[in-house]
DSSP file (Angstrom, degrees, kcal/mol; ACC not computed):
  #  RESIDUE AA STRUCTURE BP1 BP2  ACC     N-H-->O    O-->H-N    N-H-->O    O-->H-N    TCO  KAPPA ALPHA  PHI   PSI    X-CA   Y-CA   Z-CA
    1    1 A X              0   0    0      0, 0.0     2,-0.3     0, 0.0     0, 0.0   0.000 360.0 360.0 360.0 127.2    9.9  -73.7  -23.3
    2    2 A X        -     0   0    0     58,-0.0     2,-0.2    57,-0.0    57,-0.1  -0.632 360.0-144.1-101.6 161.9   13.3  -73.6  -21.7
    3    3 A X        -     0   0    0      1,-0.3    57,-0.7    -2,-0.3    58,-0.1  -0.339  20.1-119.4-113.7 177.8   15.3  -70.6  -21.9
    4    4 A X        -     0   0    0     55,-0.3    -1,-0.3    20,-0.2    54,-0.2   0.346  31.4-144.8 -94.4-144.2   19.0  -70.8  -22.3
    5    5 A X  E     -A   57   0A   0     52,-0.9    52,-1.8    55,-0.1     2,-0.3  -0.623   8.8-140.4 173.6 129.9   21.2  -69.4  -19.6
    6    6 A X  E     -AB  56  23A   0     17,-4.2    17,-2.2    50,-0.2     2,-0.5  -0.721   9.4-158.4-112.5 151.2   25.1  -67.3  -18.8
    7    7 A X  E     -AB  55  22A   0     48,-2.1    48,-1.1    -2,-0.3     2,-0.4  -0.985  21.0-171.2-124.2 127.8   27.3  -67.9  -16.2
    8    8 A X  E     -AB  54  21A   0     13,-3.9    13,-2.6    -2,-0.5     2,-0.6  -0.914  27.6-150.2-149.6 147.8   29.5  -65.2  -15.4
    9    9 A X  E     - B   0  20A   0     44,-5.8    43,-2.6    -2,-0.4    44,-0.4  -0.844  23.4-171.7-116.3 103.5   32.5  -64.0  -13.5
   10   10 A X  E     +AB  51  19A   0      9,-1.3     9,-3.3    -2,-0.6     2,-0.3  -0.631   7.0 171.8-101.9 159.6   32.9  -60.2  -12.3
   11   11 A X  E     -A   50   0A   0     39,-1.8    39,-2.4    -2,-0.3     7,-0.2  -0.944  27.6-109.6-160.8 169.6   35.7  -58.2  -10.8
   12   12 A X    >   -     0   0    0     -2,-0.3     3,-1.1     5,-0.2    36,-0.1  -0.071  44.4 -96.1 -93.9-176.1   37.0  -55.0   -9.7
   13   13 A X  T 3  S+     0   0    0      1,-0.3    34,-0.0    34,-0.2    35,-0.0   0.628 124.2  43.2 -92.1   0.4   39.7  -53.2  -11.1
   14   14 A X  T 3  S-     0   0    0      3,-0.0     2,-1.0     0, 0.0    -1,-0.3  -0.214 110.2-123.6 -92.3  21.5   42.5  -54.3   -8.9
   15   15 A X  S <  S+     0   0    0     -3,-1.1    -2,-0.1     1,-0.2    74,-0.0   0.330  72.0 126.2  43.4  -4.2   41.0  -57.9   -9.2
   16   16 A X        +     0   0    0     -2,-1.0     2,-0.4     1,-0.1    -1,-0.2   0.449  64.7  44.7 -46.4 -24.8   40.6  -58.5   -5.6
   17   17 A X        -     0   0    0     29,-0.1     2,-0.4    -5,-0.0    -5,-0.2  -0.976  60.8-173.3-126.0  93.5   37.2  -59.3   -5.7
   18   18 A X        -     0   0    0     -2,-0.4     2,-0.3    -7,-0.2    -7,-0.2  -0.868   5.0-164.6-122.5 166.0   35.4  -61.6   -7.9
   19   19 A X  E     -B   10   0A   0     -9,-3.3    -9,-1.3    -2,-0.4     2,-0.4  -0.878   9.8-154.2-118.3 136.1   31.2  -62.2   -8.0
   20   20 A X  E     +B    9   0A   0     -2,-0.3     2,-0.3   -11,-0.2   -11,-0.2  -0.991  20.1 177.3-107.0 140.4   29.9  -65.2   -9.8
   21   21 A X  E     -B    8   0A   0    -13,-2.6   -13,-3.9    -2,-0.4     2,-0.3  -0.828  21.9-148.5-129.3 156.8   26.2  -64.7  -11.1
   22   22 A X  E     +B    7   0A   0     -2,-0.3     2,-0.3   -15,-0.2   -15,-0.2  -0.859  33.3 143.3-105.5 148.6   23.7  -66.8  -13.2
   23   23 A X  E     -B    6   0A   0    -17,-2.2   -17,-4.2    -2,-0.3     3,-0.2  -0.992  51.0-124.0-177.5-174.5   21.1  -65.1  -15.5
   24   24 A X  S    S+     0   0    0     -2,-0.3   -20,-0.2   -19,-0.2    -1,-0.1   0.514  98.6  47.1-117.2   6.5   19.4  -65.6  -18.7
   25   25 A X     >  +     0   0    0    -21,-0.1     4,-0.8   -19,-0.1     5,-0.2  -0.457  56.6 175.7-150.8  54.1   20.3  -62.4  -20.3
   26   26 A X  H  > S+     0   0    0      1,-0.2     4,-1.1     2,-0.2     5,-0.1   0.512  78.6  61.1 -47.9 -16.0   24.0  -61.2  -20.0
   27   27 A X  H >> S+     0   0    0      2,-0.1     3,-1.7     1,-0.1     4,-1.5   0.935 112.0  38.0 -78.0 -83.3   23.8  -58.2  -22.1
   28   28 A X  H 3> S+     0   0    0      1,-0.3     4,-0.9     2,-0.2    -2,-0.2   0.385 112.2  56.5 -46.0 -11.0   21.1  -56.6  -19.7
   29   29 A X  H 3< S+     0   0    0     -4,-0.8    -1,-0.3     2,-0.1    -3,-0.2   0.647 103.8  52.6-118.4  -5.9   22.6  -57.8  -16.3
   30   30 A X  H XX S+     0   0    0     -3,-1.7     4,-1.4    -4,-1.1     3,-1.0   0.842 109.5  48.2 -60.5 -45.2   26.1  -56.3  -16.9
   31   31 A X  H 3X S+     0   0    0     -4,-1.5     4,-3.6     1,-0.2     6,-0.2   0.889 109.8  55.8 -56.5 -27.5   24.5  -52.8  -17.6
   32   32 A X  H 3<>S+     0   0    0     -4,-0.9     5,-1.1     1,-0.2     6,-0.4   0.689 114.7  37.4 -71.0  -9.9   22.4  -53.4  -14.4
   33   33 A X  H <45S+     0   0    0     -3,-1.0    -1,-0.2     2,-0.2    -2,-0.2   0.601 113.2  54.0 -98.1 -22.1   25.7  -53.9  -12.5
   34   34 A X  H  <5S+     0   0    0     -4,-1.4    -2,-0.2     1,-0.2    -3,-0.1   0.904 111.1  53.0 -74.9 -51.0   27.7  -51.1  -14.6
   35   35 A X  T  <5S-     0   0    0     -4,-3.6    -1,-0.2    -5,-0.2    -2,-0.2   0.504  97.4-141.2 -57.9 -11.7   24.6  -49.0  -13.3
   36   36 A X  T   5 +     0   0    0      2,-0.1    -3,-0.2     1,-0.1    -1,-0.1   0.729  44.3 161.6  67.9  35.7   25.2  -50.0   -9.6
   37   37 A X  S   <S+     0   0    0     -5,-1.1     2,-0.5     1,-0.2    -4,-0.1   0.765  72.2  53.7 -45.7 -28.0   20.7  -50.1   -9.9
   38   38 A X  S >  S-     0   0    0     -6,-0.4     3,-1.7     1,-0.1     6,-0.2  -0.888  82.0-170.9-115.1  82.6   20.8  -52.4   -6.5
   39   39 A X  T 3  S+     0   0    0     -2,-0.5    -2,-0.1     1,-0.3    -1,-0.1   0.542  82.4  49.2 -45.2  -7.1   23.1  -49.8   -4.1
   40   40 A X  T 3  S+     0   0    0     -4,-0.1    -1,-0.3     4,-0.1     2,-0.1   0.120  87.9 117.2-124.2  32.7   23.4  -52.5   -1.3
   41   41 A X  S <> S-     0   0    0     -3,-1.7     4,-1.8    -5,-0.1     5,-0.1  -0.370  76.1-113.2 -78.3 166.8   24.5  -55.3   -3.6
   42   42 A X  H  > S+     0   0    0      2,-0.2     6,-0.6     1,-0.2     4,-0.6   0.603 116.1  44.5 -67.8 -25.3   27.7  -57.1   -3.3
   43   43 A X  H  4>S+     0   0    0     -5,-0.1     5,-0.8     2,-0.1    -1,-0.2   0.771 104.6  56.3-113.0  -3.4   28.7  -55.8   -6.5
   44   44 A X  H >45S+     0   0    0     -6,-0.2     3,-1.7     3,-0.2    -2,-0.2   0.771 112.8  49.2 -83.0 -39.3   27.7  -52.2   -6.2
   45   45 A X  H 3<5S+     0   0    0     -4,-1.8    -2,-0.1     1,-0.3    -3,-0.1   0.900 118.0  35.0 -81.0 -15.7   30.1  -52.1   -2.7
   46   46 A X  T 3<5S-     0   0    0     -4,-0.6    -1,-0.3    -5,-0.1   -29,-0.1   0.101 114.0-113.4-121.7  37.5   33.0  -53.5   -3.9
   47   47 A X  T < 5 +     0   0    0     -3,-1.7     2,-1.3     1,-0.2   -34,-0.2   0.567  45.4 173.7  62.1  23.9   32.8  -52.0   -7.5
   48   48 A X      < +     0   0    0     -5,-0.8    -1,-0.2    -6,-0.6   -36,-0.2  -0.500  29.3 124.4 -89.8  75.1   32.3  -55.4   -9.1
   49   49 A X        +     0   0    0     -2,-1.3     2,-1.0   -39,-0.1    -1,-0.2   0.320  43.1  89.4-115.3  13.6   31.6  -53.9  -13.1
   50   50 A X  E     -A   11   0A   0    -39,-2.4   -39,-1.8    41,-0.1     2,-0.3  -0.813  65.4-149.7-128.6 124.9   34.2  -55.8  -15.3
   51   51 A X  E     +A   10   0A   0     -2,-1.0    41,-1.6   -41,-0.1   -41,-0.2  -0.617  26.2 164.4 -81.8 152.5   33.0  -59.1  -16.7
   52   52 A X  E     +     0   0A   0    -43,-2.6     2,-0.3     1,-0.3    -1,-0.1   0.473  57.9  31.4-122.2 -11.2   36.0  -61.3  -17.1
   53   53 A X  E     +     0   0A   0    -44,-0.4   -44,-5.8    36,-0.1    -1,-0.3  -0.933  56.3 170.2-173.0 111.2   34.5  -64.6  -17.5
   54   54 A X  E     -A    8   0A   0     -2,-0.3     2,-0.3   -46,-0.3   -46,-0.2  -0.969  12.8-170.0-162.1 159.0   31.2  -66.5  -19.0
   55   55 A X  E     -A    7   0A   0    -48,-1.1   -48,-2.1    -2,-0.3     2,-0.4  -0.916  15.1-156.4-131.1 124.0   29.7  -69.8  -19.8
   56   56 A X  E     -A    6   0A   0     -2,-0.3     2,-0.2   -50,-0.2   -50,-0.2  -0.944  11.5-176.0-112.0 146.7   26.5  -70.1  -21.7
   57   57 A X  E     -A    5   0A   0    -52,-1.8   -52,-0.9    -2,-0.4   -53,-0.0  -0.699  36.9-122.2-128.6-172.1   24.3  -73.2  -21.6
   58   58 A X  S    S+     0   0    0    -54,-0.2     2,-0.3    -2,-0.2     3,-0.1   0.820 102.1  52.5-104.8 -31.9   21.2  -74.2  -23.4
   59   59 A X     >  -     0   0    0      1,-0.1     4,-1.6   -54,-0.1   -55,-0.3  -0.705  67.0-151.1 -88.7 129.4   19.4  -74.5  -20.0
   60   60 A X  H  > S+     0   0    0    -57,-0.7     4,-3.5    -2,-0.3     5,-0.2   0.964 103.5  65.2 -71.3 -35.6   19.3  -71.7  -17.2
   61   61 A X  H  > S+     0   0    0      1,-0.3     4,-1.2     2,-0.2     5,-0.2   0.893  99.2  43.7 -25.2 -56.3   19.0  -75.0  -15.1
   62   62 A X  H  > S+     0   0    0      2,-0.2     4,-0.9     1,-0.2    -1,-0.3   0.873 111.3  62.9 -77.9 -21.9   22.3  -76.2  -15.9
   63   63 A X  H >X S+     0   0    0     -4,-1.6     3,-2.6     1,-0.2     4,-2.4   0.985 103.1  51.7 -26.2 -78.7   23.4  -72.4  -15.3
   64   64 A X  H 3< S+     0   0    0     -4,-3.5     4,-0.3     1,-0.3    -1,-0.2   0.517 105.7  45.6 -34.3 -35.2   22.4  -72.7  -12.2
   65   65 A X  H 3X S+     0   0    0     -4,-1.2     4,-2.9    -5,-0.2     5,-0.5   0.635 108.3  60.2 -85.1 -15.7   24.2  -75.8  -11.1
   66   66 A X  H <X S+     0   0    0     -3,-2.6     4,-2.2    -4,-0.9    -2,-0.2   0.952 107.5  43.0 -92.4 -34.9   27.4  -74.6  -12.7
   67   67 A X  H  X S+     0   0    0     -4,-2.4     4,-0.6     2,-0.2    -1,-0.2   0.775 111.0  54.2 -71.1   3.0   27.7  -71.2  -10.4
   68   68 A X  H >> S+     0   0    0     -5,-0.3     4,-2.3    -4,-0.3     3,-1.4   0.964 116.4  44.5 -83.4 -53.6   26.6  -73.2   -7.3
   69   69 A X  H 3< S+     0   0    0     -4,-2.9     4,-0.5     1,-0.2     3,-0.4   0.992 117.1  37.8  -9.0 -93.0   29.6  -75.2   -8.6
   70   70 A X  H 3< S+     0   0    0     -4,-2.2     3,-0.4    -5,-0.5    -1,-0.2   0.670 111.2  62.9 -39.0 -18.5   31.9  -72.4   -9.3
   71   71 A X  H << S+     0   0    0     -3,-1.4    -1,-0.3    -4,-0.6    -2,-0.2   0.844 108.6  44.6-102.3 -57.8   30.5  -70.6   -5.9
   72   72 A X  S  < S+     0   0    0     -4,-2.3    -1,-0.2    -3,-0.4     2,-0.2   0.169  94.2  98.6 -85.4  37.2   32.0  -73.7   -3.8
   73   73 A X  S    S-     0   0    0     -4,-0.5     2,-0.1    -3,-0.4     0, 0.0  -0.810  86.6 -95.7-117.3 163.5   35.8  -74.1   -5.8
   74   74 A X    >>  -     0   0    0     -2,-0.2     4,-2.4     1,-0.1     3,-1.3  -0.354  27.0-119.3 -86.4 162.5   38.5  -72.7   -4.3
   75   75 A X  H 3> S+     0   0    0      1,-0.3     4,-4.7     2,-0.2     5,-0.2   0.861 118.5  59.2 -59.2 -39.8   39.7  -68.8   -5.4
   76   76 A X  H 3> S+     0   0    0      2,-0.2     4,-1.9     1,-0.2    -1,-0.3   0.878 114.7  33.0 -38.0 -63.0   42.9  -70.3   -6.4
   77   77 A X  H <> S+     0   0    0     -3,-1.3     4,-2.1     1,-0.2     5,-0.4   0.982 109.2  62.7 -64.9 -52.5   40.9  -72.7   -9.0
   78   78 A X  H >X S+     0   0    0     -4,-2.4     4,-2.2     2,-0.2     3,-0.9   0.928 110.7  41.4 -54.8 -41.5   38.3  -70.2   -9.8
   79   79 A X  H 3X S+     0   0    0     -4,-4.7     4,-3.1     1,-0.3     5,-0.4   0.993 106.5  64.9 -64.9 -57.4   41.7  -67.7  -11.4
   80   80 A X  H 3< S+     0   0    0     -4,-1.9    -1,-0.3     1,-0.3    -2,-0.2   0.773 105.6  38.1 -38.6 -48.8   43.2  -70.7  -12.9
   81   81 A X  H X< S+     0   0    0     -4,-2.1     3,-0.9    -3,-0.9     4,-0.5   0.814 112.1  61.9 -91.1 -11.8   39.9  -71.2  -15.4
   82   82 A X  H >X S+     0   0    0     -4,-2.2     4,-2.1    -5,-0.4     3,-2.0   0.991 107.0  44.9 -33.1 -62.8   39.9  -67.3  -15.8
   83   83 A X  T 3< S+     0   0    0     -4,-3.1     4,-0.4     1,-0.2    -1,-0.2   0.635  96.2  71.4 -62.2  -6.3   43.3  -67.5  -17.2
   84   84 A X  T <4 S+     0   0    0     -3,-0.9    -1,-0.2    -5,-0.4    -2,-0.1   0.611 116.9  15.4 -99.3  -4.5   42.8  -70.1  -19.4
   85   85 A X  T <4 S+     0   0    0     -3,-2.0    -2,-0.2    -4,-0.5    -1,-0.2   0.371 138.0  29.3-130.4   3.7   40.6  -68.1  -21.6
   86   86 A X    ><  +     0   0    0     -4,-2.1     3,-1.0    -5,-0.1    -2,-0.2  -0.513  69.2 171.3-153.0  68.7   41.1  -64.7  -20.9
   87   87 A X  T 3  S+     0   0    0     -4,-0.4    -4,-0.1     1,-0.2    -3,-0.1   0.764  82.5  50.4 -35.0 -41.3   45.1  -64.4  -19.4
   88   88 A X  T 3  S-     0   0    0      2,-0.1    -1,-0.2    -5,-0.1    -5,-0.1   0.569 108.5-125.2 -90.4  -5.4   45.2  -60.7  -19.3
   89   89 A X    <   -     0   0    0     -3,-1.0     2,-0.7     1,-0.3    -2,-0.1   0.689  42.7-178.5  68.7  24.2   41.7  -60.3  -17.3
   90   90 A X        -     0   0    0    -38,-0.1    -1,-0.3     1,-0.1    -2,-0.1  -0.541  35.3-102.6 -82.1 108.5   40.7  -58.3  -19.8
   91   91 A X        -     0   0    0     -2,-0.7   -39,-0.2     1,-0.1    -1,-0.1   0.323  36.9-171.6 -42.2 145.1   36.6  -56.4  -19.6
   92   92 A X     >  +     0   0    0    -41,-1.6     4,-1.0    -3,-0.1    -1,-0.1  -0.047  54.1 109.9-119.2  34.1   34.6  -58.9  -22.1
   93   93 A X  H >> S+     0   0    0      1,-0.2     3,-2.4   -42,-0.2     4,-1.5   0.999  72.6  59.6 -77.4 -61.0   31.5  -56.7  -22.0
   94   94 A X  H 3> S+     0   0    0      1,-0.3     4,-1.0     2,-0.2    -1,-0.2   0.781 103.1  55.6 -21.5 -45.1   32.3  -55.6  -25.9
   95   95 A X  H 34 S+     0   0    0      1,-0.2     3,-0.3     2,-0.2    -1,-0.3   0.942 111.6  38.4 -65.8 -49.8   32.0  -59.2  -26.5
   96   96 A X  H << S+     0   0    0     -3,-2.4    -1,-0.2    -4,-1.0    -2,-0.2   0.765 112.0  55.4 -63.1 -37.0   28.3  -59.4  -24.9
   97   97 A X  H  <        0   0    0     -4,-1.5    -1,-0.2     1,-0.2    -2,-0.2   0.672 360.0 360.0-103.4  -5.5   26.9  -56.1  -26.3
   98   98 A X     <        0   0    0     -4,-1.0    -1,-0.2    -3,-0.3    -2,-0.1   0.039 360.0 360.0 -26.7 360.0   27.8  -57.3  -30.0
């Protein structure tokens, strides 16, 4: 049985920073990042708790290939499809926890 799958784009609150992550359960792996539960992550040191940006697929597989994607474009590209659904950078966790 394949599972479905999110792709998803976090930042801080000055935007400086963005994380992309894969996972099969978006709801539960933003609270674990609002919760800073792993203290030596990358997204616990640089305060990475406001999702800005996700992709669902039907496959975690095909997640996966799109942050490896998304992991090698340049930052410049990566803001450019940020903006193109979300302009104002504006948290979309409400959206997730719905």
């Amino acid at each position: 049985m394949e599972r479905g799958g999110y792709v998803y784009i976090l930042t801080n609150i000055n935007h400086r920073v963005l994380y992309i992550g894969v996972t099969a359960n978006l709801r539960n792996r933003i609270l674990e990042h609002k919760a800073k539960i792993y203290p030596n992550s990358f997204t616990s040191k640089y305060n990475c708790t406001l999702l800005i940006y996700f992709e669902f697929y039907d496959s975690i597989e095909e997640a996966i290939a799109r942050e490896k994607q998304l992991k090698n474009w340049k930052r410049v590209w990566k803001m450019e499809l940020i903006q193109k659904v979300n302009p104002n950078f504006t948290a979309l966790s409400s959206d997730v926890y719905d």
